[in-house]
N, C-alpha and C positions, 0 to 999 in steps of 0.2 A: 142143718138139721141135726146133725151128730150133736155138734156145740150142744144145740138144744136140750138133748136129751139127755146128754152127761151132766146140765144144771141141773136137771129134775132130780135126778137117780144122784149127786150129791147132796143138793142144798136140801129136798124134802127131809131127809134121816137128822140135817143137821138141826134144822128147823125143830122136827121136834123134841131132840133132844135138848135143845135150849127151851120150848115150850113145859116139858117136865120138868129140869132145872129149875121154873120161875114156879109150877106149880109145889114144888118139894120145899120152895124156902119163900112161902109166903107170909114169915113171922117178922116183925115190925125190929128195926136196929134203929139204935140212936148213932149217929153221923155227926161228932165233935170235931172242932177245928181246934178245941182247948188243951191243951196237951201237962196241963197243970192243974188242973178241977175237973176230972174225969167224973166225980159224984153230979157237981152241978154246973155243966159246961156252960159258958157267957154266949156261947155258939155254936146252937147244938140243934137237931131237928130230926125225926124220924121218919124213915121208910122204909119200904118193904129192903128185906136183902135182894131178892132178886135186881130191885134196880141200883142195889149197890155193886154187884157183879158185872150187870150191862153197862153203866155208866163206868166202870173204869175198861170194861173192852172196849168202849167207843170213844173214851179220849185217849187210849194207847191207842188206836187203829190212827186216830187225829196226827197225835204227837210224829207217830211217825210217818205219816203222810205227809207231813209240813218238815219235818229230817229231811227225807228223800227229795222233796221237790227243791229244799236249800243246798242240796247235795248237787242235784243235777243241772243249778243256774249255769253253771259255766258252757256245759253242752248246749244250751237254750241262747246263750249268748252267741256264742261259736254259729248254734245251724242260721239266728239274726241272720249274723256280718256275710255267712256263707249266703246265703238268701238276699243281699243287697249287691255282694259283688256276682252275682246270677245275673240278676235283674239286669244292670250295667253294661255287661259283658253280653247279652240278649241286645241292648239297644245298640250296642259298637256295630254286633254285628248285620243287623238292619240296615244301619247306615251304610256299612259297608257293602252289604248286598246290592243297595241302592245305586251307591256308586257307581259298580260293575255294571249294573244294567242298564246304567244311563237315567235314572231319576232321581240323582244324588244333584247335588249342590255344585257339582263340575258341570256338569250337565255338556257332554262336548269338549271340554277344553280340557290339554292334555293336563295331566297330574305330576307336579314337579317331584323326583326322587332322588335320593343321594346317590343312586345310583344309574345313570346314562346306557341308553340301547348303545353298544357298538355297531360296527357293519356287520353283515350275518348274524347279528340277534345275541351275538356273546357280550352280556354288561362289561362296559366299562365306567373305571372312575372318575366320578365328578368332581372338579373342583382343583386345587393345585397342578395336584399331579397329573390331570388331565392335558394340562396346557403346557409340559413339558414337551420340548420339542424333539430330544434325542434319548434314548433309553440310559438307564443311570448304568453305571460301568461295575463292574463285579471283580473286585479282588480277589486271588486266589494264592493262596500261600503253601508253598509248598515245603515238606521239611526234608534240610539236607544231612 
């Protein structure tokens, strides 16, 4: 509601101060593209000034709205890929959930890991060194 009322109590004063502008300069300009025959321009046409005023505040307001938004492709790209790798990482973790509660694609059957339950629940490693039969020996040097 604030929003609101801060439009009014701005844009109204501006409004008509640009409203008296167009009334104050309602005399006819000729608008040449010929920069060589100013007397008898090959392309030339008349209007009022006021819309010679508006029509260049509304292609600077253009210009630079079309700056800024070439400015900020890169942010746009960025929040994309951010916004793909979301999505992604949303689905893993579904899947994953899935898993865990038993309506994943194991469905039951144990989950192979690099890494092996010991006894009493401390992992141990799979694979080689697993199948070692005696603990590897530890040199210790000592200086004399």
């Amino acid at each position: 509601m604030i929003k609101r009322i801060l439009s009014w109590l701005l844009g109204l004063p501006v409004l008509i101060v640009l409203l008296l502008l167009a009334l104050a300069n309602r005399h006819m300009v000729v608008v040449s593209l010929d920069p060589v025959t100013p007397e008898q321009p090959w392309m030339g046409f008349e209007v009022p000034l006021w819309a010679v005023l508006y029509g260049g505040i509304f292609l600077g307001l253009v210009a630079g709205g079309v700056a800024a938004w070439m400015r900020q492709s890169k942010w746009r790209r960025k929040a994309r890929r951010l916004e793909k790798e979301l999505a992604m990482e949303r689905v893993a973790r579904k899947q994953l959930e899935r898993e865990l509660t038993g309506g994943g694609a194991t469905h039951g059957k144990a989950r192979s890991s690099p890494l092996a339950t010991a006894q009493g629940g401390a992992p141990a490693l799979a694979g080689p060194a697993a199948n070692a039969s005696a603990p590897a020996a530890v040199a210790v040097k000592t200086g004399t």
